[in-house]
C-alpha positions in Angstrom: -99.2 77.3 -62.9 -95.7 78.2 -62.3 -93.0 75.7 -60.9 -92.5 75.4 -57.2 -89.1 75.6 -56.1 -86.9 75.9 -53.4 -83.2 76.5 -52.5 -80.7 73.4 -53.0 -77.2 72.3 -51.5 -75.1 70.0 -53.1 -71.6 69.0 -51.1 -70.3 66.5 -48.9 -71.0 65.9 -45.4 -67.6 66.7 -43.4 -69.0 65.4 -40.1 -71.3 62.7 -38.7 -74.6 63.4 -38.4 -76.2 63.9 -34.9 -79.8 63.1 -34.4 -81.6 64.9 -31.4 -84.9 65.8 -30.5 -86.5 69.1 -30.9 -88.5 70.4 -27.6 -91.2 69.4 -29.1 -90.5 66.1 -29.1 -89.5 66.0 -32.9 -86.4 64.3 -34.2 -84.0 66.5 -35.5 -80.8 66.2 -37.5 -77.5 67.8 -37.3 -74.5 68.1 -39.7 -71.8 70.1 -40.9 -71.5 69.9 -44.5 -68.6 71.1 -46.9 -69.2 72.6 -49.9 -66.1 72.3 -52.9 -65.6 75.9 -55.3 -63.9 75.8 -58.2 -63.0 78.8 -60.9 -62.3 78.2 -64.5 -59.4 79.7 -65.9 -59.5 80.6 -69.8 -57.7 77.3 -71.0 -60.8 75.7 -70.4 -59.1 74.0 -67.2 -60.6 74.3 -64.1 -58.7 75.4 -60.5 -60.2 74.2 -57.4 -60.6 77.0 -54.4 -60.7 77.1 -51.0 -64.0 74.5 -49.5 -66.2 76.4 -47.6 -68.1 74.5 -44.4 -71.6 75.2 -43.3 -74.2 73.8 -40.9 -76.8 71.7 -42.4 -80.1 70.7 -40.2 -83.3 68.3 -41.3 -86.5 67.0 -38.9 -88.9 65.0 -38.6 -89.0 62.2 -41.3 -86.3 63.6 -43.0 -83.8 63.5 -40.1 -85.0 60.5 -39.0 -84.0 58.7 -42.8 -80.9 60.9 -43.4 -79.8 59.4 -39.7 -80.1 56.1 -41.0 -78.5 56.3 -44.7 -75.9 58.8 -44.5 -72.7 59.1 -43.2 -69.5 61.2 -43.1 -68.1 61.9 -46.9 -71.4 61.3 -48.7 -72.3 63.3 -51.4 -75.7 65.0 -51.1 -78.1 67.2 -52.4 -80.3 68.9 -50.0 -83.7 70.8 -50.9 -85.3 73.9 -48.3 -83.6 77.3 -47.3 -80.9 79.1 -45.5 -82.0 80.2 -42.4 -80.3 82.9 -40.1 -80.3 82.1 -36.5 -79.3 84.1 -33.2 -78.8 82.8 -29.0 -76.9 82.8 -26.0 -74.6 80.0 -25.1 -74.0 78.8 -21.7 -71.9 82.2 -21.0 -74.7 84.4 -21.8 -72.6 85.1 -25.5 -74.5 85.9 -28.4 -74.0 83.5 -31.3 -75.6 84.6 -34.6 -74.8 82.2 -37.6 -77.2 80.5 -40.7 -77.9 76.9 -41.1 -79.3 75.3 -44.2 -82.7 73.7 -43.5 -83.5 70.8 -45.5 -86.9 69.8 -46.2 -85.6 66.8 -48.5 -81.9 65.3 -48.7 -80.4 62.2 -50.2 -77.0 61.2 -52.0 -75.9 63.0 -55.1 -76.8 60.6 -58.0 -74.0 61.7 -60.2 -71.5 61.0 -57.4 -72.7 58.2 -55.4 -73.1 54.7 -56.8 -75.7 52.3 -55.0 -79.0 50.0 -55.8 -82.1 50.6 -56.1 -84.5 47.9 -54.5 -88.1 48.1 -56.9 -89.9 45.5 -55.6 -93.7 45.7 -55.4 -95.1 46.3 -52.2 -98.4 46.0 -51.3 -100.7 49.8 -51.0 -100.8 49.7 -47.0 -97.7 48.3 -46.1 -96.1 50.9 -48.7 -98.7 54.0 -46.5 -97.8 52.4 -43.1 -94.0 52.1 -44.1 -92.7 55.0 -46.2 -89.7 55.4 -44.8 -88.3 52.0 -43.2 -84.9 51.1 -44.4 -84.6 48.7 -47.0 -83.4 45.1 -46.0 -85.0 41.6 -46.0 -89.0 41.4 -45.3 -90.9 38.7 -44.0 -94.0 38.0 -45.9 -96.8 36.6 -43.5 -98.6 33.2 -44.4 -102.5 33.2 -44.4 -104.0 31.1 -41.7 -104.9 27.8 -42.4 -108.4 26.7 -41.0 -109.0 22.9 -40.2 -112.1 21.6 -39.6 
């Protein structure tokens, strides 16, 4: 079976990130992301180049989590597909344009520095849960019965 695979982005997000619903009712996130270039020269050295900017958009779960961990200048690396997309503004103008659609996104692990909390969790709360921020939980006490 041949490996799946998808288009990436890696970069930096250059603004914050706006979360919105779709018409449907789904959330959706918006960002503009910037995206560094750099040539190599035959020294071995390397010469940065002009950063390029695009527009980078994520829903459902996905927007939902990248709402609540990232935030203007993370590094990221973003997995989906460039999408080209076409409308009229307020003015009746056409605007044409491509966004990057990511299906997954998180920070860039060779860039970012941050902890990793392992602890167990139990099955259900881990199915009911997926994607609630990590912080402090309260464990619940069984019931005692007196009689």
């Amino acid at each position: 079976m041949a490996i799946q695979t998808q288009q990436a982005f890696s970069g930096f997000i250059a603004s914050d990130p706006q979360l919105s619903e779709t018409e449907s009712g789904d959330a959706r996130l918006y960002m503009k992301v910037g995206k560094e270039h750099y040539r190599q020269e035959e020294d071995g050295s390397f010469t940065q180049l002009e950063t390029t900017f695009h527009h980078l958009v994520a829903f459902k779960a996905a927007a939902e989590q990248g709402h609540l961990r990232l935030a203007k200048g993370d590094k990221i690396i973003a997995e989906g597909y460039v999408r080209q997309y076409n409308y009229r503004d307020a003015n009746g103008q056409a605007i044409e344009g491509e966004e990057f659609v990511a299906r997954r996104i998180g920070h860039d692990l060779a860039r970012t520095r941050y902890e990793v909390d392992r602890s167990t969790r139990r099955t259900t709360e881990r199915e009911a849960a997926a994607f609630e921020p990590a912080g402090p939980r309260q464990v619940a006490q069984p019931a005692t019965v007196t009689m």
